[in-house]
ZABA-764103 format. One record per residue (C-alpha): residue number from 1; z, x, y. Coordinates in steps of 0.1 Angstrom, whole numbers, plus 5000, padded with zeros to 4 digits. Layout:
BEGIN
[NUM; [Z; X; Y]]
...
//
This chain:
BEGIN
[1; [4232; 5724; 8430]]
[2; [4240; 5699; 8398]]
[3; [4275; 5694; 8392]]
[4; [4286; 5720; 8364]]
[5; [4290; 5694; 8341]]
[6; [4252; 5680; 8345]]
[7; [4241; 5714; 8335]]
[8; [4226; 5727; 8304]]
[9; [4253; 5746; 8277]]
[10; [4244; 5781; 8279]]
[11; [4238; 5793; 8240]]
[12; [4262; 5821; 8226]]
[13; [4249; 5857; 8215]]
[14; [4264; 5855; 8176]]
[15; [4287; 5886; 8162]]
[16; [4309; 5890; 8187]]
[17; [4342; 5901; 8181]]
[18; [4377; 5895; 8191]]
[19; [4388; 5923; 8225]]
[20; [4355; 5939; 8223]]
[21; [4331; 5912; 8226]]
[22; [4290; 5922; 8218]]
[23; [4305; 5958; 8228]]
[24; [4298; 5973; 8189]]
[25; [4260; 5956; 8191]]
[26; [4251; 5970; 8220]]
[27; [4264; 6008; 8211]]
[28; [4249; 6006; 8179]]
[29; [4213; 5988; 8183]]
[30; [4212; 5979; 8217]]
[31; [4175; 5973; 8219]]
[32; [4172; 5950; 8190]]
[33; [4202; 5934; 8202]]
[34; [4186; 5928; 8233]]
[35; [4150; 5915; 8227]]
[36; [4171; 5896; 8198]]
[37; [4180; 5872; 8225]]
[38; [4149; 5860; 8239]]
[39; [4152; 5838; 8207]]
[40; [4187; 5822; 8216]]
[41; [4171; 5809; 8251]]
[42; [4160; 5818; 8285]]
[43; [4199; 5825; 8292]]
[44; [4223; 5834; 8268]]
[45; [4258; 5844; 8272]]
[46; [4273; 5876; 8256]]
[47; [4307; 5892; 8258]]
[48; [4313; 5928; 8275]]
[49; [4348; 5932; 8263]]
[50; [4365; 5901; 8263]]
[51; [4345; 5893; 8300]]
[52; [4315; 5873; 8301]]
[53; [4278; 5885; 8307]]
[54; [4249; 5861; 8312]]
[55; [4215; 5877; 8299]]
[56; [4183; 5866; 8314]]
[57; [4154; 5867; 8291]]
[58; [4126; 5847; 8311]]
[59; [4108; 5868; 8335]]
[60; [4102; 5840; 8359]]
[61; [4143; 5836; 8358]]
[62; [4147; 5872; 8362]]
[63; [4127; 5872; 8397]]
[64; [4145; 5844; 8411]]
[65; [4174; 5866; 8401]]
[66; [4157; 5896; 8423]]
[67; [4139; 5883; 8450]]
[68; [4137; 5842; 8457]]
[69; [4175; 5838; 8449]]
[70; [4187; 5873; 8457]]
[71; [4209; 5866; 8479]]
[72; [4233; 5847; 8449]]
[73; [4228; 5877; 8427]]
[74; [4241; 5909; 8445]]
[75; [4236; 5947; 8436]]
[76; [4271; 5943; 8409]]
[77; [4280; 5939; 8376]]
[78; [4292; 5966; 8349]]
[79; [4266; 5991; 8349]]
[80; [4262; 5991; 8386]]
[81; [4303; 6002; 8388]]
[82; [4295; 6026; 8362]]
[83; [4270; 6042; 8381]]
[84; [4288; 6039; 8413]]
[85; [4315; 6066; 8399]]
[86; [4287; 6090; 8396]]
[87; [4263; 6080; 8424]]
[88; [4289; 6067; 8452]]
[89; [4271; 6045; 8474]]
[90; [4237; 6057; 8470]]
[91; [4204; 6033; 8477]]
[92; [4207; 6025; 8441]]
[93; [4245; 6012; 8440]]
[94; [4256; 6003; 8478]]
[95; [4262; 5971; 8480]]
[96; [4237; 5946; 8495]]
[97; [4244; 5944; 8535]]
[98; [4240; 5958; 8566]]
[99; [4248; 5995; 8554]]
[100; [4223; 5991; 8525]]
[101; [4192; 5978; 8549]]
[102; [4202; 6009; 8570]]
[103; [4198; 6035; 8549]]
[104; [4168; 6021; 8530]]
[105; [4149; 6021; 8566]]
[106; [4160; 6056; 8573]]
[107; [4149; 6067; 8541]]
[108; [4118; 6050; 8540]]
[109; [4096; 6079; 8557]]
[110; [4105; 6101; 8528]]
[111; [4083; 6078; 8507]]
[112; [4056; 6072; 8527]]
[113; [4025; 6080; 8507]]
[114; [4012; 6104; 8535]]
[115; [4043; 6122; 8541]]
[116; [4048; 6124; 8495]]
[117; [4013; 6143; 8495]]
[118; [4025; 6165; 8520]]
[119; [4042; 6179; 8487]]
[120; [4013; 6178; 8461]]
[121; [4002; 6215; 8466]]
[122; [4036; 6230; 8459]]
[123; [4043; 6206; 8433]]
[124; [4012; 6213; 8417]]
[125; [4020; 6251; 8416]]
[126; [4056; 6242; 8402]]
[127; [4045; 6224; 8370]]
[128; [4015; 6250; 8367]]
[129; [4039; 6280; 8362]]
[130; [4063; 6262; 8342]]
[131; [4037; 6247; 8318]]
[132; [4015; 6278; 8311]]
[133; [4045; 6301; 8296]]
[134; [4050; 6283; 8266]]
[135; [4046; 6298; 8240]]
[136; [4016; 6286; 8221]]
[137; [4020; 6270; 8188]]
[138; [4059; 6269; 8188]]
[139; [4077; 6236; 8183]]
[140; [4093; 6223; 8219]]
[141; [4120; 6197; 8224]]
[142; [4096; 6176; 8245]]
[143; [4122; 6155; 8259]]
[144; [4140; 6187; 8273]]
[145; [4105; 6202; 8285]]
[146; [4098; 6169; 8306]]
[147; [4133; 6164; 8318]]
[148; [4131; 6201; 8331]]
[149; [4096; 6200; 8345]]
[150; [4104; 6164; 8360]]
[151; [4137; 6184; 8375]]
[152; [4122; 6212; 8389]]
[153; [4092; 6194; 8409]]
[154; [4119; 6171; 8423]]
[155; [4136; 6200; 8436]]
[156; [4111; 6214; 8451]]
[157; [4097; 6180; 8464]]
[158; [4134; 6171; 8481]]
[159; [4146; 6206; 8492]]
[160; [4113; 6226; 8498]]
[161; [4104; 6258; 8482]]
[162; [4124; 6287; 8478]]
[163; [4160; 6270; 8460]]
[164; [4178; 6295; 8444]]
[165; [4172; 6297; 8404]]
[166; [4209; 6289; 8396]]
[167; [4213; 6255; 8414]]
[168; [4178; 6248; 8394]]
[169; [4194; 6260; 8360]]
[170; [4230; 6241; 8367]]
[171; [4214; 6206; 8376]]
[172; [4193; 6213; 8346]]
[173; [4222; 6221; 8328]]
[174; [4246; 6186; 8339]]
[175; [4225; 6162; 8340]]
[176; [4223; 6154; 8305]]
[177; [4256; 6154; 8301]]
[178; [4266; 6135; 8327]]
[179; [4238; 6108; 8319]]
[180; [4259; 6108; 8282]]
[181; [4292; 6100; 8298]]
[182; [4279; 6075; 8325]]
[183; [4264; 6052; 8300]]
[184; [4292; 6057; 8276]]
[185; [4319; 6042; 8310]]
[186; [4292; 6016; 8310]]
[187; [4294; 6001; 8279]]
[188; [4332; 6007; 8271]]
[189; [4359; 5985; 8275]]
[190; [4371; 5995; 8317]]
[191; [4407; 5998; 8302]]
[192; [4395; 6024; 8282]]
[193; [4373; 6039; 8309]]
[194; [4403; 6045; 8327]]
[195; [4424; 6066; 8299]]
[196; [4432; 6106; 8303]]
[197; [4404; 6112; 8277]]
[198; [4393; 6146; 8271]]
[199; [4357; 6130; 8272]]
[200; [4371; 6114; 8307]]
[201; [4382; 6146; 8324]]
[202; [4352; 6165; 8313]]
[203; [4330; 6139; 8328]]
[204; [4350; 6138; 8359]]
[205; [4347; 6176; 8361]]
[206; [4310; 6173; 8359]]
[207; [4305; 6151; 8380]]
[208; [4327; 6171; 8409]]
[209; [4305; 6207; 8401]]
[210; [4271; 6178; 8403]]
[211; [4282; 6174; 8444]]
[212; [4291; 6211; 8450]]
[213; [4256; 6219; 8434]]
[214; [4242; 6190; 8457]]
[215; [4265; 6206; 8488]]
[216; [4249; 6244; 8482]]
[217; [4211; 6225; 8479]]
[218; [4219; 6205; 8518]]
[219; [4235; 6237; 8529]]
[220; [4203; 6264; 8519]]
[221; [4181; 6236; 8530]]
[222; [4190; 6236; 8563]]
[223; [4200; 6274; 8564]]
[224; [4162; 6278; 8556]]
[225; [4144; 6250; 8580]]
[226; [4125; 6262; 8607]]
[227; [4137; 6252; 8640]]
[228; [4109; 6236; 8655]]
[229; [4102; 6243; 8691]]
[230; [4088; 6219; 8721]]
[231; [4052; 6225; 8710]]
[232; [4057; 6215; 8679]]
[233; [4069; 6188; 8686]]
[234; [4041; 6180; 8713]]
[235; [4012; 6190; 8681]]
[236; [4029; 6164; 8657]]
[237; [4006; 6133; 8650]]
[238; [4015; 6100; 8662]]
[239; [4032; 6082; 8636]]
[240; [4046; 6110; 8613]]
[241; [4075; 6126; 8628]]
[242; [4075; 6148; 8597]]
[243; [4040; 6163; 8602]]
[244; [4053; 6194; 8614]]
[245; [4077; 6205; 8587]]
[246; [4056; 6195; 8564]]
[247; [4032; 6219; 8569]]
[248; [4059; 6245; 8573]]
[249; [4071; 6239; 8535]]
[250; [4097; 6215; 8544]]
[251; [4112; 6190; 8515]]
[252; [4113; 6152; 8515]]
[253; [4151; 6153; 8524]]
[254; [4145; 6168; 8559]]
[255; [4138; 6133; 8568]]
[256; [4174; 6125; 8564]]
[257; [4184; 6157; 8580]]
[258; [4168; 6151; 8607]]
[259; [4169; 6120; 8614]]
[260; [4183; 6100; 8646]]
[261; [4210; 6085; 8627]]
[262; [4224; 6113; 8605]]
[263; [4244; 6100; 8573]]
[264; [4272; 6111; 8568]]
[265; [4281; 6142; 8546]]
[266; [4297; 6117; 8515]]
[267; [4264; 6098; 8518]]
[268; [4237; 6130; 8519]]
[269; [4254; 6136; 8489]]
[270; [4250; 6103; 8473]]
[271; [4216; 6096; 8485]]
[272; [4207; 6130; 8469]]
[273; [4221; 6126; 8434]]
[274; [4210; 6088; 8435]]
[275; [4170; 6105; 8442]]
[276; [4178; 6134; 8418]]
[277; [4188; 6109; 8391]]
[278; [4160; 6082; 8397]]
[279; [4130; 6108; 8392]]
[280; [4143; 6135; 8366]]
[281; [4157; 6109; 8337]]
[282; [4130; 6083; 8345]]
[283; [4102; 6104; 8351]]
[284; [4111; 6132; 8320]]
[285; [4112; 6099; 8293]]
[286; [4080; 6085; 8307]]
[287; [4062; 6120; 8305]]
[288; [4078; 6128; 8266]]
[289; [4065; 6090; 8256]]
[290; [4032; 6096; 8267]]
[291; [4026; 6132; 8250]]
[292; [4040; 6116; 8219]]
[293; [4016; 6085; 8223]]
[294; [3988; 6109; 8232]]
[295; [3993; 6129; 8201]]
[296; [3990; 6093; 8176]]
[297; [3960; 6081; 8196]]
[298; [3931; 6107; 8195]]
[299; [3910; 6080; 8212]]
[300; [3938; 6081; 8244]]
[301; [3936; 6113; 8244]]
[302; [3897; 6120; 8243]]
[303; [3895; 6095; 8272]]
[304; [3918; 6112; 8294]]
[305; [3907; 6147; 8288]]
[306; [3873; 6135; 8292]]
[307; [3885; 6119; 8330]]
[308; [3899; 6151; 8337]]
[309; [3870; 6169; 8334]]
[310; [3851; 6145; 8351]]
[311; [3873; 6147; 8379]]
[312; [3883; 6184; 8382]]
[313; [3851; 6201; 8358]]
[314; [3862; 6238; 8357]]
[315; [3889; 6241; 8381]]
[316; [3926; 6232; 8386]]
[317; [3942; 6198; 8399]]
[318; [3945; 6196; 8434]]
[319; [3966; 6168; 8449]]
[320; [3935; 6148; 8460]]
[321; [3921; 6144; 8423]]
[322; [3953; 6118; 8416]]
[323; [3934; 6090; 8429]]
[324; [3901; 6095; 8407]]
[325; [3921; 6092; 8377]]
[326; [3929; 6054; 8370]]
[327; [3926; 6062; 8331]]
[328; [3956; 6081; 8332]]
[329; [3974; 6058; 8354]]
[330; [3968; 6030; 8330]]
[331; [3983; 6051; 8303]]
[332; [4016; 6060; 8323]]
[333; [4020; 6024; 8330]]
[334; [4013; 6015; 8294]]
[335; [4040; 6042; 8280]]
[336; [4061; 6026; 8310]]
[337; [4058; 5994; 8298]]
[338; [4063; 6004; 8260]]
[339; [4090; 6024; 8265]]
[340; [4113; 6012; 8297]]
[341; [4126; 6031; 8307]]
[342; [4154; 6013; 8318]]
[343; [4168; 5986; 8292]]
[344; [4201; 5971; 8311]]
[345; [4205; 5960; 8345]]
[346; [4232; 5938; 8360]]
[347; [4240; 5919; 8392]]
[348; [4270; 5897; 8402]]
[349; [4273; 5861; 8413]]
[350; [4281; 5859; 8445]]
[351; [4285; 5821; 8439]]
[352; [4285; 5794; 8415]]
[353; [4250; 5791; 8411]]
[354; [4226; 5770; 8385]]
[355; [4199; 5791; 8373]]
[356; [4173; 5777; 8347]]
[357; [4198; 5747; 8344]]
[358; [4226; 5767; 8332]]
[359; [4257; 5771; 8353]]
[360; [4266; 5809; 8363]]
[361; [4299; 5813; 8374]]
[362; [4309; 5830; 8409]]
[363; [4315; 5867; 8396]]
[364; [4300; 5867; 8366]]
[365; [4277; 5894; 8355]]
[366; [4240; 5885; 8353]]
[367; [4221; 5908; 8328]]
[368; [4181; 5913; 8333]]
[369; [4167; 5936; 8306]]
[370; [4127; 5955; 8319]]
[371; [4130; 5964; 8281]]
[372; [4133; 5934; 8267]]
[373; [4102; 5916; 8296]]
[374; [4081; 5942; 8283]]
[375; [4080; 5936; 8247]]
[376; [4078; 5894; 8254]]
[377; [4047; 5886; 8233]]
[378; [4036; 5861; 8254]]
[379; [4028; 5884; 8283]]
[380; [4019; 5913; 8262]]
[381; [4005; 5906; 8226]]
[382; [4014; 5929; 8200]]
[383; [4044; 5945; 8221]]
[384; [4045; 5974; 8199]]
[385; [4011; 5987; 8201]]
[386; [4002; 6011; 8224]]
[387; [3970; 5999; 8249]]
[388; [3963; 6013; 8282]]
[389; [3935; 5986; 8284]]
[390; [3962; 5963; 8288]]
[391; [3962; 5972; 8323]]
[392; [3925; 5969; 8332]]
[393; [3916; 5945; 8362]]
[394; [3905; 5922; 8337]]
[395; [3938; 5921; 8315]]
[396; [3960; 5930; 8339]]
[397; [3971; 5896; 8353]]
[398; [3988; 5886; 8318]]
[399; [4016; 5902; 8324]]
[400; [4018; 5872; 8349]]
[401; [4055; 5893; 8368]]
[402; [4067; 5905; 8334]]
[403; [4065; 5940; 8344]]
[404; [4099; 5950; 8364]]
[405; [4100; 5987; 8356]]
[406; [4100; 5992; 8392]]
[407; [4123; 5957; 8398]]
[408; [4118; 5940; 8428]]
[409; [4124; 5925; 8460]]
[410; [4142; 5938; 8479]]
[411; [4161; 5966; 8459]]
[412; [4128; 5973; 8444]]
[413; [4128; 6012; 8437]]
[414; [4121; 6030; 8470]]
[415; [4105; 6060; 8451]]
[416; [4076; 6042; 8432]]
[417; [4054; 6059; 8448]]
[418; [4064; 6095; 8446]]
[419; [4072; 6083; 8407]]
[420; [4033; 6078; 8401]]
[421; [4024; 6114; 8420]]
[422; [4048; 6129; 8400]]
[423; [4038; 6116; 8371]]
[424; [4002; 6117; 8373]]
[425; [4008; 6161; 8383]]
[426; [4029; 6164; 8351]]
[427; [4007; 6151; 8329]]
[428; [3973; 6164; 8346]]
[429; [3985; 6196; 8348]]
[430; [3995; 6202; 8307]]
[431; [3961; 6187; 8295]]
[432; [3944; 6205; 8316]]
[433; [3966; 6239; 8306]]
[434; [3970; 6230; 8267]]
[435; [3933; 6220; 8248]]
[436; [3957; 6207; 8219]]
[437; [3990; 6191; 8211]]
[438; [4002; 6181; 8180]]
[439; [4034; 6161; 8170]]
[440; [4053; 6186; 8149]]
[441; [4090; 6164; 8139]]
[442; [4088; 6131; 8119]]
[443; [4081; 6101; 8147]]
[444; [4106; 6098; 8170]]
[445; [4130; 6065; 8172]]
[446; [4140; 6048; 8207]]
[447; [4174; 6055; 8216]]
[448; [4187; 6035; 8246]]
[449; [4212; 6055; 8270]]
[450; [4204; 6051; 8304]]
[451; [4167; 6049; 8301]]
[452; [4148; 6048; 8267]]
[453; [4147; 6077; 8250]]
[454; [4131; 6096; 8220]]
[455; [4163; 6105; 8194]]
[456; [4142; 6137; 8181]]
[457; [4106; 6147; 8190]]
[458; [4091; 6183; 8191]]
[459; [4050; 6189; 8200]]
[460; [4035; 6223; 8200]]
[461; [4008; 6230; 8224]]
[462; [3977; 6251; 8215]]
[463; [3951; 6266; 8239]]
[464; [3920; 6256; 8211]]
[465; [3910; 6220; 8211]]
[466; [3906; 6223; 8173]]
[467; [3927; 6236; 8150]]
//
């Protein structure tokens, strides 16, 4: 590596302020702060307080950051140590390192795409009886709906069937608010993080009932698994050690129940609210995005109802139908893309290191944005419009690596698969159950918290195609 002298300045993020830094800019408009930057260069410095962050805005920089240099850029940085208060060491926060390759192989049959459809029948049925009790015509907090929904399939894809109604209602109940108070440790001074604040202690508490509720889920779960006997085990297939109780209504986390190498109690628990996290706040601001986008483009929405019918004419979604629906695949990744969902992500230096000719000091947070990639305009033109075509075979390879939704390498998201099953059952499942939707509050605005959400956004749903 050049000497740091040799090496490029690194430009300044203007506005900052003394003690706080860029702080006030990103609490107030973090998203236009953030894409503000591509302007500045291809790495910018900013101020988190009065400590230096180094923002990425080149794609091509970001994946060296990920994957060809990862091993100078580790799982760190402000947001990560944020998180790590509320997910311990999950898959998502453990740092990189023996313990981290570990558990990512012993979770890795949880996610494998024949053991995830294992649970498309009973999340299927979840979503169906959720989604057909609206109440027809009424204004819905869409946001709240999807986050639910999202919640609720999750549950029933980790745990198996039959979790009692009040852990479902609780989790629904915390998350929110302990999403709120997680970003707000993020992006406040840590001195202040670490004062007896009312708003402190009550996110402390939360977080404390979040792992008794995640406790009472392990302990019904394996209260409730079927002890498999010898023949069992001598019926399984070769290959998929969970075949068995899978077909006995087992969830996803069996796999880490069971498994050769049991975690620990302190990291089932962290593992679980690291998965719970990852597919109900992602998943539920994907899903509100796309019925918004779907209710402004009559054309997107006449294509995919049209595909539907095509694929399932008459009769309801079954899990084997997900595949036979590319069309609405290209619009989750689009409202994906548009949208986020996340906006922030840091690592750390674990070394002086050059990176696009500008020197990054050993420590030093290094900021990648999926937001602000997304909306480059020289990988997607007009980044504001909305255009599921931009993901046709033909198109498609313009995005040229700017789409890191997902991230990469090697701490790319585990769960990407069960993210598009998910998603694709969601949103299958309320066109097919409501003919109609219609947008019903003025257009929502993107609010970045942890993932990009809509500030204010109620559809209602009608059961006639025309009004």
């Amino acid at each position: 590596m050049r000497s740091p002298s040799t090496l490029s300045p690194t430009p300044a993020a203007p506005g900052g302020l003394p003690l706080i830094g860029h702080v006030h800019r990103l609490a107030r408009d973090p998203l236009a702060f953030i894409t503000s930057l591509r302007e500045r260069g291809d790495v910018v410095r900013i101020r988190m307080g009065p400590t230096p962050a180094y923002v990425v805005t080149d794609p091509a920089l970001t994946r060296r950051v990920l994957v060809t240099d990862a091993a100078d850029f580790a799982k760190g940085g402000r947001i990560i140590d944020a998180l790590r208060v509320f997910f311990g060491d999950g898959l998502a926060t453990v740092a990189d390192g023996d313990t981290h390759l570990r558990n990512r192989r012993l979770m890795q049959p949880m996610f494998n795409k024949a053991h995830i459809e294992t649970r498309g029948p009973d999340m299927i049925d979840q979503v169906r009886s959720m989604v057909r009790d609206w109440p027809e015509g009424s204004p819905r907090d869409v946001f709240a709906d999807m986050n639910d929904v999202a919640l609720a399939v999750f549950l029933a894809a980790l745990f198996g069937t039959g979790l009692p109604d009040h852990l479902q209602s609780e989790f629904t109940a915390l998350m929110p608010e302990i999403m709120k108070g997680t970003i707000r440790q993020t992006v406040l001074p840590s001195w202040l993080t670490r004062l007896p604040l009312p708003a402190h202690r009550a996110h402390a508490s939360r977080v404390r009932r979040l792992r008794e509720l995640v406790d009472q889920a392990i302990d019904h779960r394996r209260s409730s698994a079927p002890v498999s006997s010898p023949l069992d085990e001598a019926a399984e297939p070769q290959g998929c050690p969970h075949a068995a109780r899978a077909r006995q209504g087992a969830g996803l986390f069996d796999a880490l129940l069971d498994a050769r190498q049991p975690l620990t109690h302190q990291q089932l628990q962290d593992e679980a609210i690291t998965l719970l996290t990852g597919a109900i706040e992602t998943t539920g601001t994907t899903l509100a995005w796309t019925l918004y986008e779907i209710s402004q483009n009559p054309r997107v929405e006449e294509r995919l109802r049209a595909e539907l019918s095509s694929v399932c004419p008459g009769r309801p979604l079954v899990a084997d139908d997900l595949d036979r629906l590319p069309y609405a695949r290209r619009v989750l990744r689009e409202s994906i893309r548009k949208y986020g969902p996340a906006w922030m992500v840091t690592r750390t230096a674990t070394r002086d290191v050059s990176l696009g000719g500008h020197h990054i000091p050993e420590g030093a947070d290094v900021v990648w944005s999926p937001y602000l990639h997304q909306h480059d305009p020289a990988f997607f033109p007009e980044p504001d419009v909305f255009d599921p075509d931009r993901w046709t075979a033909e198109r498609a390879h313009l995005a040229r690596g700017s789409f890191l939704a997902f991230g990469d390498g090697r701490r790319k998201c585990i769960g990407e698969n069960f993210a598009w099953m998910e998603l694709q059952i969601i949103l299958a499942t309320i066109l097919q159950t409501w003919p109609r939707l219609c947008l019903t509050s003025r257009r929502p605005r993107a609010q970045a918290v942890v993932t990009v959400k809509p500030d204010a956004m109620t559809l209602a749903f009608h059961r006639r195609a025309t009004a």
